[in-house]
C-alpha positions as CSV (number, residue, x, y, z in Angstrom):
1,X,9.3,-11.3,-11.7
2,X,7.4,-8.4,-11.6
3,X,8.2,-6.5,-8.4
4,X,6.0,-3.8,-7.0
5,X,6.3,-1.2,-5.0
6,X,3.1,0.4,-3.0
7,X,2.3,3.5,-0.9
8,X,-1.0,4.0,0.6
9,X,-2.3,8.0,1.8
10,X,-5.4,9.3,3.7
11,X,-7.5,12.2,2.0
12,X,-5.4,14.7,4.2
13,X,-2.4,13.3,2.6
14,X,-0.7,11.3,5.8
15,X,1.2,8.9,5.0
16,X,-0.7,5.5,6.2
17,X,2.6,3.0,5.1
18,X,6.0,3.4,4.2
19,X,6.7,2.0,0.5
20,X,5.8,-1.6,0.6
21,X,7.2,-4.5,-2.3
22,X,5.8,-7.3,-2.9
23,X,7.5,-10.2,-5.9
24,X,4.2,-11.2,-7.4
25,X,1.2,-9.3,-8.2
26,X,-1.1,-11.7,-6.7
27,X,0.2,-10.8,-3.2
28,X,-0.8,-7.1,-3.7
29,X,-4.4,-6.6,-2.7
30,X,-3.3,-9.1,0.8
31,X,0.1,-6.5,1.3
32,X,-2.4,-3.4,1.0
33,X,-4.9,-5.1,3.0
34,X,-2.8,-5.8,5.8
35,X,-0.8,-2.3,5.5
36,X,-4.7,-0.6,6.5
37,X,-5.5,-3.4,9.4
38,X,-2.4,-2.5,10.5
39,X,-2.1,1.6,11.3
40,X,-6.3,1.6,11.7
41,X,-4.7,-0.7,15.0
42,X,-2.2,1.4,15.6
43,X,-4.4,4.7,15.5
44,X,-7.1,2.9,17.7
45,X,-9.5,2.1,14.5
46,X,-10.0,5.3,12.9
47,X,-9.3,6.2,9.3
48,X,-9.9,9.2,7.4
49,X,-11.1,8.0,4.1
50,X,-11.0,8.1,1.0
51,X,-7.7,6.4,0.7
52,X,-5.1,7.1,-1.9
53,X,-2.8,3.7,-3.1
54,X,-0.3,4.2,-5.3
55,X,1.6,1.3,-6.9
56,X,4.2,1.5,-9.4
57,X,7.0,-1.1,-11.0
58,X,10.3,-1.1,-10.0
59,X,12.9,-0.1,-12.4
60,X,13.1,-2.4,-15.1
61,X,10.4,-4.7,-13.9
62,X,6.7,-5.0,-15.6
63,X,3.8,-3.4,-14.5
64,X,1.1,-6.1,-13.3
């Protein structure tokens, strides 16, 4: 298994999503995709841009 764990940022550095995991690397681009749809709702549709996404192994797992 390689587990995941994601954090996505706006350019002035807010955080957009608490760390997310996700099991398989395939589900990734969905979890991040749905992380964005989900505070651009929240904050009425508006995103500063660019976005930052970091994603990183957990310990002892590989990197996709």
């Amino acid at each position: 298994m390689k587990r995941v764990e994601f954090t996505i940022r706006n350019d002035d550095g807010d955080l957009l999503r608490e760390p997310g995991f996700v099991d398989q690397c395939s589900e990734l681009p969905a979890a991040i995709m749905l992380a964005v749809e989900d505070f651009m709702e929240v904050k009425g549709g508006k995103l500063h841009l660019p976005l930052l996404i970091h994603v990183k192994p957990v310990a002892d797992t590989e990197a996709c």
